[in-house]
C-alpha positions, -999 to +999 in steps of 0.1 A: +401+300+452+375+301+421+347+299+445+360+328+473+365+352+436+327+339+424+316+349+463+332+381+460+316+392+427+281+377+435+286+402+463+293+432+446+266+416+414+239+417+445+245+456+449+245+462+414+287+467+413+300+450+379+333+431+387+348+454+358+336+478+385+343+458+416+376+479+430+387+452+456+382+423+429+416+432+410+437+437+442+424+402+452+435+386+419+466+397+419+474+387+453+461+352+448+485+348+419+514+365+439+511+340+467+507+311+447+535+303+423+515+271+408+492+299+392+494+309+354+470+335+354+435+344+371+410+365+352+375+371+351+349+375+323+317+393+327+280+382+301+293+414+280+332+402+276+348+423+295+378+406+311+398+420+340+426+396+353+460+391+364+488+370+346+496+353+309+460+348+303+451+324+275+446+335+239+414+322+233+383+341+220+355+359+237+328+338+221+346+303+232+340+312+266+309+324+263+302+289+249+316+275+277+295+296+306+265+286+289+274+249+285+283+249+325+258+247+353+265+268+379+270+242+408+298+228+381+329+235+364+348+233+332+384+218+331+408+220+301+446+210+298+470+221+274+507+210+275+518+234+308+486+247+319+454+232+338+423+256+330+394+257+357+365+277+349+338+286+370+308+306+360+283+329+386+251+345+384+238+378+391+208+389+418+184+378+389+202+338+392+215+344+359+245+334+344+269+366+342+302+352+336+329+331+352+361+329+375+388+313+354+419+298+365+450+284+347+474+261+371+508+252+362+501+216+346+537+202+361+531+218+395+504+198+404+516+167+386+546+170+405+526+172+433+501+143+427+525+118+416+544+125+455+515+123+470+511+091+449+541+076+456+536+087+493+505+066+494+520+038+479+549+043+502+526+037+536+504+012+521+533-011+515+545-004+550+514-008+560+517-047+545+548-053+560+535-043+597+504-061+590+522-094+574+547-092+611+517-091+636+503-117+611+531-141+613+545-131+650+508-140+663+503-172+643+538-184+657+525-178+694+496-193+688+512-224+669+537-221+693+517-225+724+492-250+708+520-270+697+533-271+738+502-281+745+496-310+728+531-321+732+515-318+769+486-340+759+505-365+747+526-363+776+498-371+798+484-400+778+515-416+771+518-418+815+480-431+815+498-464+803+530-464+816+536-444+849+527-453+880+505-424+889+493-410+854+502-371+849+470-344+846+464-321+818+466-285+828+431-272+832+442-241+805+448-263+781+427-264+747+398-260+767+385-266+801+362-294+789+387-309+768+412-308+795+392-328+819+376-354+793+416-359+789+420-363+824+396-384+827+401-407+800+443-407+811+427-417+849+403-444+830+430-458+806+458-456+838+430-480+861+429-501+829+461-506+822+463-516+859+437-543+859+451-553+828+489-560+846+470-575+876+449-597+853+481-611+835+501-617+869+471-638+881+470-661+848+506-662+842+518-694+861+486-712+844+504-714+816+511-745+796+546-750+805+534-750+840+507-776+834+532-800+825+557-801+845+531-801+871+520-834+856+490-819+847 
């Protein structure tokens, strides 16, 4: 709002109307502070002190402001808070880039508390459901993923344990871990199961040689 007033004037300032002079300037004001019930008052100051405004305007002196459109650049602002009011002070130039006065504002101090600390809490609101969502997909995707690992190597084992035991060993689906894994398991399950085979072969050949044989065959 300060900078569409400081537009305004710089307008009129560029054509040589003061905004003491400006007639569209005070119907402006007084509709901005009729529309907006956060607003205390709107007024502006000119380099010579004349002030034309709308609303309970603060009671500070002439030469305080003054003080403060010289202390403020003109691509800045001023700010000042007193127990129910918010003061923003802007400052523009004439057609000479000069300083010539400035746009001041006074906000409702509890108005826009009120208003930051919702939007506060609203923030604080969706970041913690935010957290939660975040922390369910978390925890939902590590338990499919343990999940299915876990079925897998239960699978693995499976497949190793038959490589010893079963009379046709079992094979490792090729999805599981990995394609290479899956196959260097299948492989070694089709290794250990020929193994294990030559192993039972090996001890059925040897076993009447045994001593208890020998000597009751005299030998």
């Amino acid at each position: 709002m300060a900078k569409d007033l400081r537009q305004s004037i710089e307008a009129g300032l560029n054509i040589g109307i003061k905004p003491s002079e400006n007639l569209n300037l005070l119907p402006s004001i007084k509709e901005l502070v009729r529309n907006h019930s956060g607003i205390h008052y709107v007024f502006i100051m000119d380099e010579n002190g004349d002030v034309i405004g709308e609303g309970q305007a603060s009671g500070k002196n002439d030469s305080s402001y003054k003080n403060k459109i010289n202390e403020t650049l003109e691509s800045k602002y001023w700010q000042e808070m007193t127990s129910d009011t918010i003061q923003v002070g802007m400052v523009f130039v004439n057609n000479f880039n000069i300083k010539a006065g400035a746009v001041v504002i006074g906000y409702d101090r509890l108005a826009i508390e009120s208003a930051t600390h919702q939007m506060r809490n609203k923030l604080v609101l969706d970041m913690l459901l935010t957290l939660v969502l975040l922390t369910v997909l978390t925890l939902g995707g590590v338990y499919i993923l343990t999940r299915k690992f876990a079925g897998e190597l239960a699978q693995v084992s499976s497949v190793i344990d038959s490589s010893i035991y079963a009379a046709t060993p079992l094979k490792v689906d090729e999805h599981v871990l990995s394609g290479s894994v899956a196959q260097d398991i299948n492989d070694f399950t089709t290794l250990s199961h020929q193994l294990a085979q030559k192993m039972t072969e090996l001890e059925r050949e040897i076993s009447p040689v045994t001593p208890a044989h020998l000597s009751q065959s005299g030998g």
